[in-house]
PDB file of the backbone (N, CA, C, O) and the ligand in Angstrom, with CONECT records:
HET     ZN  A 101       1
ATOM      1  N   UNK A   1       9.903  25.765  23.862  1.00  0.00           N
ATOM      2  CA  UNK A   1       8.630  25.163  24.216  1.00  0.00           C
ATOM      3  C   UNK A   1       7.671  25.190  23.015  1.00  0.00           C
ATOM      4  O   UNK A   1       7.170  24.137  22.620  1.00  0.00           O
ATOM      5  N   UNK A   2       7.383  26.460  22.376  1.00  0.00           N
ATOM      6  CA  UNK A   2       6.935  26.740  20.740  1.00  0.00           C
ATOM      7  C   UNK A   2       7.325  25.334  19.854  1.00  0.00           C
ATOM      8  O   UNK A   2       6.808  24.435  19.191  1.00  0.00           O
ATOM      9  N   UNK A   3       8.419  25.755  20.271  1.00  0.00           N
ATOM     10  CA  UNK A   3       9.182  24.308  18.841  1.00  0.00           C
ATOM     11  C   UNK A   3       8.316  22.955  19.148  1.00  0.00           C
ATOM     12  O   UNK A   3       7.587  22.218  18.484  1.00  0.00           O
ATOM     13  N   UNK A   4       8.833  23.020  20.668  1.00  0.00           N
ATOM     14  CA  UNK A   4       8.868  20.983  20.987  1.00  0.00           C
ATOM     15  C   UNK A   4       6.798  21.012  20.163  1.00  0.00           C
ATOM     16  O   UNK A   4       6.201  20.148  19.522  1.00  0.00           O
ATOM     17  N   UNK A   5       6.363  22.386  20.622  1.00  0.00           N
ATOM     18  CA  UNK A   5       4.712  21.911  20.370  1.00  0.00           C
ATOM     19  C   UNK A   5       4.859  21.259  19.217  1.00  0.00           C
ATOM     20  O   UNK A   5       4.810  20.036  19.091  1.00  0.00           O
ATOM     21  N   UNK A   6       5.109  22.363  18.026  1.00  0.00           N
ATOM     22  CA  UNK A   6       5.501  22.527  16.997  1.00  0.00           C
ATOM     23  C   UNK A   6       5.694  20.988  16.264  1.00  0.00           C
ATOM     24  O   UNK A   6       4.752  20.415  15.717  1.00  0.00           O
ATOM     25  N   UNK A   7       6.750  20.555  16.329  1.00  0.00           N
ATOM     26  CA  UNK A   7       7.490  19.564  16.526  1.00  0.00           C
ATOM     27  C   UNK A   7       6.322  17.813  16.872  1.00  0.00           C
ATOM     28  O   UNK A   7       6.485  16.631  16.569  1.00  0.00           O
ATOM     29  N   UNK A   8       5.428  18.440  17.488  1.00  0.00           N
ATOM     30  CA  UNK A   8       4.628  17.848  18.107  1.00  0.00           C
ATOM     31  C   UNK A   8       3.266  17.065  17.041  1.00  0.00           C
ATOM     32  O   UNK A   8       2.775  15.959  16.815  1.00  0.00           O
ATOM     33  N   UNK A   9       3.126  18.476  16.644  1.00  0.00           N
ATOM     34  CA  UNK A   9       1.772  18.782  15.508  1.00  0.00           C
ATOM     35  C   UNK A   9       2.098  18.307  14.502  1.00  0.00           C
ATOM     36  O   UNK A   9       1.247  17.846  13.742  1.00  0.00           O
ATOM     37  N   UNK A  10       3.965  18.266  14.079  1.00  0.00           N
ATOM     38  CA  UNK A  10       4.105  17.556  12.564  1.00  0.00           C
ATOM     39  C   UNK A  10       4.343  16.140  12.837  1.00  0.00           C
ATOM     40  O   UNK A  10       4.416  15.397  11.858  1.00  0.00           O
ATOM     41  N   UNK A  11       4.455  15.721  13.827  1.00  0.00           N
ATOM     42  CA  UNK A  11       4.843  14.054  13.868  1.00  0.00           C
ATOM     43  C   UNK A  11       3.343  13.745  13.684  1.00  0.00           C
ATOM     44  O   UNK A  11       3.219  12.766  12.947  1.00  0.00           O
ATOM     45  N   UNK A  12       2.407  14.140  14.014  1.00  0.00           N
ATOM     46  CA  UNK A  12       0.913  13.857  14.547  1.00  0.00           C
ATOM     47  C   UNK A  12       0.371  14.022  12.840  1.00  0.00           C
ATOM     48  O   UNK A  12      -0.581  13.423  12.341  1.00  0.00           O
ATOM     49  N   UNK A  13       1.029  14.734  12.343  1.00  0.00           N
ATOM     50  CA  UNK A  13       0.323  15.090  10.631  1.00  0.00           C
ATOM     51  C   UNK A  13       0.992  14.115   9.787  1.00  0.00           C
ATOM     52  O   UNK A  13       0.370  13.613   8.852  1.00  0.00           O
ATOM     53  N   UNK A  14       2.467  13.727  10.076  1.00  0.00           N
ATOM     54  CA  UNK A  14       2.777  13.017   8.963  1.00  0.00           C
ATOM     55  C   UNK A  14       2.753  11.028   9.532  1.00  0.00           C
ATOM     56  O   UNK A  14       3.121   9.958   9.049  1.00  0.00           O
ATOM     57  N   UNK A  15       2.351  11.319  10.288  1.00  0.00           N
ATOM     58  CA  UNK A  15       1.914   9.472  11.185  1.00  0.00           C
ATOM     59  C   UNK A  15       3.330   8.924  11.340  1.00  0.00           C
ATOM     60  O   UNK A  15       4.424   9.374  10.997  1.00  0.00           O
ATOM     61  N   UNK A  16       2.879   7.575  12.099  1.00  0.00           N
ATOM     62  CA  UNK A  16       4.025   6.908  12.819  1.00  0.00           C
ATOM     63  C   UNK A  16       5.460   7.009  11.090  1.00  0.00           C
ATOM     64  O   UNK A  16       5.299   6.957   9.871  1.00  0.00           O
ATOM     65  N   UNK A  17       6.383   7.125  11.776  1.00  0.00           N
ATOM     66  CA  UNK A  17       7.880   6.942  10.949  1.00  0.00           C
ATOM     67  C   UNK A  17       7.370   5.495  10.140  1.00  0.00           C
ATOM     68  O   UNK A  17       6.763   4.555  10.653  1.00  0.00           O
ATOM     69  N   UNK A  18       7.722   5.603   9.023  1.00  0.00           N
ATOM     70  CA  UNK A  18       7.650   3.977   8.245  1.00  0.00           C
ATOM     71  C   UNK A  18       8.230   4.032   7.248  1.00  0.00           C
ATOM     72  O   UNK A  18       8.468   5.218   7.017  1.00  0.00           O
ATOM     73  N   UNK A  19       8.723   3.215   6.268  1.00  0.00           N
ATOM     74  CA  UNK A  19       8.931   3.502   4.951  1.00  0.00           C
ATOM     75  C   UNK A  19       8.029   3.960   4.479  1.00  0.00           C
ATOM     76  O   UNK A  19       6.881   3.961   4.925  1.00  0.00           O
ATOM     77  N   UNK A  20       8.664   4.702   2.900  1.00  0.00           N
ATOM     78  CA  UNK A  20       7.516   5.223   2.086  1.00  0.00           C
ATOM     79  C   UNK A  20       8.381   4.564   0.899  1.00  0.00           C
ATOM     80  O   UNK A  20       9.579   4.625   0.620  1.00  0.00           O
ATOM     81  N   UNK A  21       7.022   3.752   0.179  1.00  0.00           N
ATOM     82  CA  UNK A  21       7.646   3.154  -1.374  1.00  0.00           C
ATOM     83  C   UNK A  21       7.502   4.195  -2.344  1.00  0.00           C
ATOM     84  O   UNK A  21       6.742   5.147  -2.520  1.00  0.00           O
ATOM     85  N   UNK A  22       8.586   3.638  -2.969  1.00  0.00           N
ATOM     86  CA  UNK A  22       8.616   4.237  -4.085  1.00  0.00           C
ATOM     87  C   UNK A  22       8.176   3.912  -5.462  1.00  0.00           C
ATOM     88  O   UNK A  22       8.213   2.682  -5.456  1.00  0.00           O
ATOM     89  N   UNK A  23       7.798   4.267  -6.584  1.00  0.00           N
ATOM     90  CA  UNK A  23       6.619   3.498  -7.702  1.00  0.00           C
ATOM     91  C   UNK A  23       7.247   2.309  -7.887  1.00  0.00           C
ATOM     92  O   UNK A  23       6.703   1.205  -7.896  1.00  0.00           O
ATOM     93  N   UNK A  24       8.974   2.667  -8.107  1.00  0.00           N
ATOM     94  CA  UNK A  24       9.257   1.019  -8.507  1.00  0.00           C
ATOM     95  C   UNK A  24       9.013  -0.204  -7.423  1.00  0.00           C
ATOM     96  O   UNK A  24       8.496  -1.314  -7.552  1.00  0.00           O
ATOM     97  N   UNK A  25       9.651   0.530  -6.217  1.00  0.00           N
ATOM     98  CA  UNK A  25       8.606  -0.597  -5.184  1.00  0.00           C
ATOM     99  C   UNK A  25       7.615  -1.098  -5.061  1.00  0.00           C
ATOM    100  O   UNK A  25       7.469  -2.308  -4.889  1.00  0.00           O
ATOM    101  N   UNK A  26       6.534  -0.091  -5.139  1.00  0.00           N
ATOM    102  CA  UNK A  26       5.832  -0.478  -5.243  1.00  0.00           C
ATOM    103  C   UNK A  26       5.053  -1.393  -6.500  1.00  0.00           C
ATOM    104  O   UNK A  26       3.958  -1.923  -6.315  1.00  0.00           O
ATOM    105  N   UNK A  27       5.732  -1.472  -7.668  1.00  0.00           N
ATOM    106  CA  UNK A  27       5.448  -2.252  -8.520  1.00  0.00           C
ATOM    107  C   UNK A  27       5.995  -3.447  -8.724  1.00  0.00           C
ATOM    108  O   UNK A  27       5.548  -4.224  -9.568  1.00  0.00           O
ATOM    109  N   UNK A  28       7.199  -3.759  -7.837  1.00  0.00           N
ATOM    110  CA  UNK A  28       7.976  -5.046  -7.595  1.00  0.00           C
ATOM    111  C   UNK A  28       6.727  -5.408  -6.281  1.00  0.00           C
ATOM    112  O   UNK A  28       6.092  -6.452  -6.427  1.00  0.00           O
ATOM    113  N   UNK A  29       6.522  -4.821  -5.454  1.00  0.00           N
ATOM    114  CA  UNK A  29       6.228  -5.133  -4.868  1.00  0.00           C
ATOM    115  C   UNK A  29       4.267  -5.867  -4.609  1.00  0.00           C
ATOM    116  O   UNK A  29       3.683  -6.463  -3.703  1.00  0.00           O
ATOM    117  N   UNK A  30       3.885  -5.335  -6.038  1.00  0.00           N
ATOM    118  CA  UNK A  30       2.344  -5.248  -6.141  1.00  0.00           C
ATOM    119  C   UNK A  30       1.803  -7.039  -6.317  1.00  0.00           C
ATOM    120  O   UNK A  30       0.872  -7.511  -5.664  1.00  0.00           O
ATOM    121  N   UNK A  31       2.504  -7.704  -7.184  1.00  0.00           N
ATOM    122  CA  UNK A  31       2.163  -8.841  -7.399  1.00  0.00           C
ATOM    123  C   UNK A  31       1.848  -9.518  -6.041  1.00  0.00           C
ATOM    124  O   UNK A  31       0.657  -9.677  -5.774  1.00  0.00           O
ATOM    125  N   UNK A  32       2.810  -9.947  -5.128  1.00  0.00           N
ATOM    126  CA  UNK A  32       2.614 -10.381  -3.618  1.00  0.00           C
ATOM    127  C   UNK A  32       1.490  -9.645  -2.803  1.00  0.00           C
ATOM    128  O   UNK A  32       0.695 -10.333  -2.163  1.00  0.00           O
ATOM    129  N   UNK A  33       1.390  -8.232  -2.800  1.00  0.00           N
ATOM    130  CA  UNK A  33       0.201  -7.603  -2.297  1.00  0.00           C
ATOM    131  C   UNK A  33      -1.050  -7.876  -2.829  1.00  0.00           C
ATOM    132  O   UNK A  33      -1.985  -7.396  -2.188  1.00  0.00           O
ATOM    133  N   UNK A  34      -1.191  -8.196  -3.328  1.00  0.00           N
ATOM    134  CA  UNK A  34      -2.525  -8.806  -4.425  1.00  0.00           C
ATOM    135  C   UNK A  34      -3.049  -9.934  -4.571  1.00  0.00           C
ATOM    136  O   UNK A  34      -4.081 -10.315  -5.125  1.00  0.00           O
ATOM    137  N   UNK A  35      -1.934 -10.627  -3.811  1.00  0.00           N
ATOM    138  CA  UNK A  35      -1.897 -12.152  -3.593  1.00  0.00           C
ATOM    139  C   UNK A  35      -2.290 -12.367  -2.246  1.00  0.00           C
ATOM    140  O   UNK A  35      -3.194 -13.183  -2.064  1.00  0.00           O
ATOM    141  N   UNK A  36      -1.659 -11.648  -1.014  1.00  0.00           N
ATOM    142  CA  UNK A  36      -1.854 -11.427   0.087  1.00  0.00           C
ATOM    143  C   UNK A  36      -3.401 -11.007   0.362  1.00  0.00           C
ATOM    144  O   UNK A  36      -4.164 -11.667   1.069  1.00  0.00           O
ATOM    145  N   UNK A  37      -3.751  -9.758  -0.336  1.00  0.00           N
ATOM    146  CA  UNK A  37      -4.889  -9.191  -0.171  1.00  0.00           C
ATOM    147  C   UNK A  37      -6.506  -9.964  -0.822  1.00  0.00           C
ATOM    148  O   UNK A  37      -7.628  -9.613  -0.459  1.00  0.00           O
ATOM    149  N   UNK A  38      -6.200 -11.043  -1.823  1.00  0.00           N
ATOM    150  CA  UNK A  38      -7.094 -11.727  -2.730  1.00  0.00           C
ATOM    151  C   UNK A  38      -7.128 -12.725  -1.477  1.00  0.00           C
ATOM    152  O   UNK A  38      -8.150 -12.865  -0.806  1.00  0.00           O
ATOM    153  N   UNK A  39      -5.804 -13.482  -1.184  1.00  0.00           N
ATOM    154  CA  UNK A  39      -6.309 -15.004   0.159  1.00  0.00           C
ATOM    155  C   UNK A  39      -6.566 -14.215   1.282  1.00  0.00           C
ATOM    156  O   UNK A  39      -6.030 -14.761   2.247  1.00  0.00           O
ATOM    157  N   UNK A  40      -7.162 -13.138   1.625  1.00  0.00           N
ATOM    158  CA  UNK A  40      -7.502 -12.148   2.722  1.00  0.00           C
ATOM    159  C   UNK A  40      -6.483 -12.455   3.876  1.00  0.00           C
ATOM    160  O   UNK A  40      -6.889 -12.929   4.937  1.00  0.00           O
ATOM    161  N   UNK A  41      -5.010 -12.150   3.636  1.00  0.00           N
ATOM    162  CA  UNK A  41      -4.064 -11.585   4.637  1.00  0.00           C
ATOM    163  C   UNK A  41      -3.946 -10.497   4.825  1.00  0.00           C
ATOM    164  O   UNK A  41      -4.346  -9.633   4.045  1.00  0.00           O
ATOM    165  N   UNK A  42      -3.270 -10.239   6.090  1.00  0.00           N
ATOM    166  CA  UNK A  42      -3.253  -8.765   6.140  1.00  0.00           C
ATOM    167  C   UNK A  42      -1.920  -8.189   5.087  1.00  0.00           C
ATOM    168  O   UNK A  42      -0.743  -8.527   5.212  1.00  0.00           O
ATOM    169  N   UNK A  43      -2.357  -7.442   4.268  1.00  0.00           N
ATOM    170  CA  UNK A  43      -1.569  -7.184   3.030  1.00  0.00           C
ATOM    171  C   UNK A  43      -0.753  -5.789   3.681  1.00  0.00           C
ATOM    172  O   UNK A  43       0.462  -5.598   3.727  1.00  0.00           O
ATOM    173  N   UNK A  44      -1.825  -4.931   4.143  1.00  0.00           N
ATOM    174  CA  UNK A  44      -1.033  -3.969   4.891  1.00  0.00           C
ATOM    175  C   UNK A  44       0.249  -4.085   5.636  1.00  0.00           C
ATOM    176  O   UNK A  44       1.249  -3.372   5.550  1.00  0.00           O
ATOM    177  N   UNK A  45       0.028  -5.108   6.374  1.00  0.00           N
ATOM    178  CA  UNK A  45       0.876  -5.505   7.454  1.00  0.00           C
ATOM    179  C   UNK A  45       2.342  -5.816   6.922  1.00  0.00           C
ATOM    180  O   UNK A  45       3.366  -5.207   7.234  1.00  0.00           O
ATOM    181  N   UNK A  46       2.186  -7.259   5.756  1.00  0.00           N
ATOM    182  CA  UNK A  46       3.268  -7.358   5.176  1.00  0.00           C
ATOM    183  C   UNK A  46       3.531  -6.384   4.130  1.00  0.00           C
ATOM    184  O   UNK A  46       4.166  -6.842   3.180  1.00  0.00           O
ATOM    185  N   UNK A  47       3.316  -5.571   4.083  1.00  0.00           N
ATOM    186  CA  UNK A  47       3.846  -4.821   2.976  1.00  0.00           C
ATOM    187  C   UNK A  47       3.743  -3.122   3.495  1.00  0.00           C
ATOM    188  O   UNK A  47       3.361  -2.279   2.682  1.00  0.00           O
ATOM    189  N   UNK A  48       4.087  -2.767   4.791  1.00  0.00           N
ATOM    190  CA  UNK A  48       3.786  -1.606   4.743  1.00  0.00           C
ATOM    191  C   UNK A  48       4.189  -0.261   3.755  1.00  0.00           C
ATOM    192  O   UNK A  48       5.180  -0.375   3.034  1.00  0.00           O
ATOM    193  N   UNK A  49       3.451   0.932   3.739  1.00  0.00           N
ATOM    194  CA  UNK A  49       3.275   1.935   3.161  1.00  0.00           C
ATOM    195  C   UNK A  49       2.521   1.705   1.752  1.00  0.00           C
ATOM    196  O   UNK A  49       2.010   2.611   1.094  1.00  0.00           O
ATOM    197  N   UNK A  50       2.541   0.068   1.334  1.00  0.00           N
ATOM    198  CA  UNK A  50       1.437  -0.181   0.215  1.00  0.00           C
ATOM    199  C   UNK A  50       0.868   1.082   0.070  1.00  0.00           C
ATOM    200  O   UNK A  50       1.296   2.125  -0.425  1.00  0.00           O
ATOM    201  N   UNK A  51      -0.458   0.696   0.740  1.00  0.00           N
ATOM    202  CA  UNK A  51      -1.674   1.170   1.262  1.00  0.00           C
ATOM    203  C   UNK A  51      -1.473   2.663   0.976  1.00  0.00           C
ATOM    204  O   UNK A  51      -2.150   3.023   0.013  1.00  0.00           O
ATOM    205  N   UNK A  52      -1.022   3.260   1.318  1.00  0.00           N
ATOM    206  CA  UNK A  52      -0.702   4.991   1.502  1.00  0.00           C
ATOM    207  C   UNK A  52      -0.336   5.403   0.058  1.00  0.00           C
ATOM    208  O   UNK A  52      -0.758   6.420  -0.493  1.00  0.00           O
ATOM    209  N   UNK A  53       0.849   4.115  -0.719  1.00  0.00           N
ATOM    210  CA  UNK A  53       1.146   4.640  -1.771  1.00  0.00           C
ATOM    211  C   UNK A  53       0.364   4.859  -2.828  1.00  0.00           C
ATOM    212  O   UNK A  53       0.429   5.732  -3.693  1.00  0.00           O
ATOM    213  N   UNK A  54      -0.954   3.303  -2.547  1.00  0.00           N
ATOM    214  CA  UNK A  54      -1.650   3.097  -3.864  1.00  0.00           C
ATOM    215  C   UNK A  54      -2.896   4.169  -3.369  1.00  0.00           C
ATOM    216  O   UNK A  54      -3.916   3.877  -3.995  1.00  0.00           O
ATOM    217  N   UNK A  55      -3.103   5.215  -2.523  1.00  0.00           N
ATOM    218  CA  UNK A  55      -3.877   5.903  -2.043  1.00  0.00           C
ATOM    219  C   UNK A  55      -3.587   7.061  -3.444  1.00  0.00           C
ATOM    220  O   UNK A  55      -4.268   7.507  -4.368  1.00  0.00           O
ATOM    221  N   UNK A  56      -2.198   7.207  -2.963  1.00  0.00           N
ATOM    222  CA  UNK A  56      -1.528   8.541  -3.148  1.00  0.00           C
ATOM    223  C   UNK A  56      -1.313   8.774  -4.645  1.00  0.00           C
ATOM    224  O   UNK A  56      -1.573   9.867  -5.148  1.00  0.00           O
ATOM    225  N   UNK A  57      -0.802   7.672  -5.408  1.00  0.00           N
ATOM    226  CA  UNK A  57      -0.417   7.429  -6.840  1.00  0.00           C
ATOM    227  C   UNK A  57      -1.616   6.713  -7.552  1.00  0.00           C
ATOM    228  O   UNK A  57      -2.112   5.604  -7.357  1.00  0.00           O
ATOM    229  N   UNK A  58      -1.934   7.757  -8.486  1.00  0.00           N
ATOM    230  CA  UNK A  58      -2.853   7.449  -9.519  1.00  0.00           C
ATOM    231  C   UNK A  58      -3.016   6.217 -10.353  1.00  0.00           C
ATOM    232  O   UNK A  58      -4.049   5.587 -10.583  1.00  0.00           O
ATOM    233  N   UNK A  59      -1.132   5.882 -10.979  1.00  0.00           N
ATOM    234  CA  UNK A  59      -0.935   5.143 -12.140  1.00  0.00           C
ATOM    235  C   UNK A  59      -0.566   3.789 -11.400  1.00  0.00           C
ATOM    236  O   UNK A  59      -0.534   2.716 -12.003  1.00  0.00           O
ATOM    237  N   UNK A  60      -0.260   3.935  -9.897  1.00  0.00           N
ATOM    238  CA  UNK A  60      -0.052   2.233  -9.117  1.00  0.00           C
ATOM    239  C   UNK A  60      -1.687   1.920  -9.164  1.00  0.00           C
ATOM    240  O   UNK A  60      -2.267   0.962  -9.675  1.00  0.00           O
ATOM    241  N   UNK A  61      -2.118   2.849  -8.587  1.00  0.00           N
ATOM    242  CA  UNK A  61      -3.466   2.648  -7.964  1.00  0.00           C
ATOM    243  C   UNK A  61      -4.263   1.951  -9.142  1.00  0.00           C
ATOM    244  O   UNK A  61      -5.015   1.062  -8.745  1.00  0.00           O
ATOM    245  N   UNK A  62      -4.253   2.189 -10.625  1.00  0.00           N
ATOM    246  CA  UNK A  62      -5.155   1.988 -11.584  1.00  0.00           C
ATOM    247  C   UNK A  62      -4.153   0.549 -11.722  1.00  0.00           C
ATOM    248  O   UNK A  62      -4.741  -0.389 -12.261  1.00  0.00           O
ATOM    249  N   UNK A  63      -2.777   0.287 -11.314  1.00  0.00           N
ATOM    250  CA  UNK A  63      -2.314  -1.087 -11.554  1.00  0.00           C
ATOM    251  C   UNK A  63      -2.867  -1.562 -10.812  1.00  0.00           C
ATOM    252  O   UNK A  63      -3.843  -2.281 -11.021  1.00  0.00           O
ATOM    253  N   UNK A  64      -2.333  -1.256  -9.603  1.00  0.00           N
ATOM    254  CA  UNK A  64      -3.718  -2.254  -8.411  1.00  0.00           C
ATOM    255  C   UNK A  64      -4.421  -2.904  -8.883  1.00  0.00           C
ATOM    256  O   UNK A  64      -4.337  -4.124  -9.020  1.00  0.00           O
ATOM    257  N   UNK A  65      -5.785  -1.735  -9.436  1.00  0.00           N
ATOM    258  CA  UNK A  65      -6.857  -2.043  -9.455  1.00  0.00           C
ATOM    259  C   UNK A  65      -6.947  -3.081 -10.580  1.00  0.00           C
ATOM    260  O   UNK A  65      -7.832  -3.913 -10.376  1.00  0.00           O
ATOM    261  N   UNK A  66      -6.185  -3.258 -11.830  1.00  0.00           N
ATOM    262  CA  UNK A  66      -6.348  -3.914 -12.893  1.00  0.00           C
ATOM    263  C   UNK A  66      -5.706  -5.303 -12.259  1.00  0.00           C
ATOM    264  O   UNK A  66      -6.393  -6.290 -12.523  1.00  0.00           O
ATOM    265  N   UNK A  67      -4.653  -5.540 -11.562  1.00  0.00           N
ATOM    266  CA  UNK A  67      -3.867  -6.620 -11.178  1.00  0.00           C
ATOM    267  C   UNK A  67      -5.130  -7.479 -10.412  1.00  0.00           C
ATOM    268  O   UNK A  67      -5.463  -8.542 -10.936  1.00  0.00           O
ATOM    269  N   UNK A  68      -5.785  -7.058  -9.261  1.00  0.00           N
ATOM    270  CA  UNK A  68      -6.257  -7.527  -8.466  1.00  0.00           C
ATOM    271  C   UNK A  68      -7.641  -8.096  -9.196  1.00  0.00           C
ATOM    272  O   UNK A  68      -7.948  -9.226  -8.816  1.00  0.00           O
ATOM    273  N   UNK A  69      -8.716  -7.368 -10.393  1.00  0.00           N
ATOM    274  CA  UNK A  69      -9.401  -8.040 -10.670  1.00  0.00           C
ATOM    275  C   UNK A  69      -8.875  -9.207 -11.907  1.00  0.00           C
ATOM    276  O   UNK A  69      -9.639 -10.035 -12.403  1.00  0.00           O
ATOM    277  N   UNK A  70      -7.496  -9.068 -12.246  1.00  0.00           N
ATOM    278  CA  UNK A  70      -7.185 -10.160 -12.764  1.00  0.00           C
ATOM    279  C   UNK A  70      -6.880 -11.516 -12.208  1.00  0.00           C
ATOM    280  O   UNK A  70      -6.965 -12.618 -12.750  1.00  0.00           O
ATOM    281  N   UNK A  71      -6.421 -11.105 -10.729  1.00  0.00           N
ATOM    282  CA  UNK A  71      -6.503 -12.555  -9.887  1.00  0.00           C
ATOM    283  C   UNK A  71      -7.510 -12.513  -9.602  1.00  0.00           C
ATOM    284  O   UNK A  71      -7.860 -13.636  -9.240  1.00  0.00           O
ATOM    285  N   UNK A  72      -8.581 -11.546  -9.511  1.00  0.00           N
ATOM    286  CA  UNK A  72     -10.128 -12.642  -8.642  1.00  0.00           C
ATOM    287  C   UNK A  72     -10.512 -13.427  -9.992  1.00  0.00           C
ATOM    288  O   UNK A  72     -11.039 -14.513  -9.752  1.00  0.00           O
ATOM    289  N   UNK A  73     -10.369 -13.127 -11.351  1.00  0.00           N
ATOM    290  CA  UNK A  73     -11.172 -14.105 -11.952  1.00  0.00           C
ATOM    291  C   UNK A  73     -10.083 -14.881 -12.197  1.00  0.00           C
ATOM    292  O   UNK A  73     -10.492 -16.042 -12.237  1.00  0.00           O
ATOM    293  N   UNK A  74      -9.087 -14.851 -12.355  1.00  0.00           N
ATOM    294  CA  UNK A  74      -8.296 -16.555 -12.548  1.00  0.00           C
ATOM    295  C   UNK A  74      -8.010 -16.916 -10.985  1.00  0.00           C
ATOM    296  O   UNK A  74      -7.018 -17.628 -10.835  1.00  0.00           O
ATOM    297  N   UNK A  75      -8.536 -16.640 -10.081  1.00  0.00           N
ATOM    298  CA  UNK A  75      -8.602 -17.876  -8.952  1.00  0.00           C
ATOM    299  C   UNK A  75      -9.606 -18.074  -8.649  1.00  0.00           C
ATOM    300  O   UNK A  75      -9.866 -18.827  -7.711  1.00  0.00           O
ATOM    301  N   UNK A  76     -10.883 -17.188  -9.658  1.00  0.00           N
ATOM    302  CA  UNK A  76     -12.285 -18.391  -9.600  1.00  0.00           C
ATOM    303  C   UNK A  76     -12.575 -19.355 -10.706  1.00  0.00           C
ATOM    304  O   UNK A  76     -13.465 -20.199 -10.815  1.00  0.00           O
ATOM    305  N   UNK A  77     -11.376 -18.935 -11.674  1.00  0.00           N
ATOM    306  CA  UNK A  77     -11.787 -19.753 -12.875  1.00  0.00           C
ATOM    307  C   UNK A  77     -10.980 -21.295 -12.896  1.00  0.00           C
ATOM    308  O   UNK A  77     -11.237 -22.187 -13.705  1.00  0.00           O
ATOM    309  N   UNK A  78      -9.664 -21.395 -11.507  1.00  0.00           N
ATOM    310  CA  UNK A  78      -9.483 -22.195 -11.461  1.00  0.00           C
ATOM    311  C   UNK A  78      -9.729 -23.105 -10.543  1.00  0.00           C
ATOM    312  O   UNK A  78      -9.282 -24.251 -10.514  1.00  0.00           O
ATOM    313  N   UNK A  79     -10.551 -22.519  -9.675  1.00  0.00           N
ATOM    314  CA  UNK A  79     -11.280 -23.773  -8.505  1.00  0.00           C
ATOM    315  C   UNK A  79     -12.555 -23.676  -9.096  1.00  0.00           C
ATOM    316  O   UNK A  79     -13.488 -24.354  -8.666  1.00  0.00           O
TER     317      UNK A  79
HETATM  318 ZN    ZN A 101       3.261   4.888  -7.819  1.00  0.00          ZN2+
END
């Protein structure tokens, strides 16, 4: 009964089962997320564990961040 609690408290800490990417995934995977997330789709959605990874990882996260303001100004510089 201990356990099942137990058992209980870590599903509840580590959230629903999903993949978890890995850097290279997530760096194959960043271009499309950025694309998704710039035409405001749900980027999360198609791409789960993104989100968690670029939380979690410093050196995606600073790609992110450099990728994404490189598409906002070349898709305002071309409309
Ligand atoms: Zn990473």
């Amino acid at each position: 009964m201990i356990h099942r609690e137990h058992d209980k408290v870590l599903r509840a800490l580590l959230g629903p089962a999903g993949p978890e990417l890995s850097c290279e995934e997530c760096f194959e995977h960043l271009d499309r997320y950025v694309e998704l997330e710039v035409g405001g789709a749900d980027a999360d959605e198609a791409i789960p564990g993104m989100r968690a990874h670029l939380q979690g990882c410093p050196a995606c996260h600073e790609d992110h961040a450099s990728l994404r303001s490189f598409v906002l100004s070349e898709g305002s510089d071309s409309r």
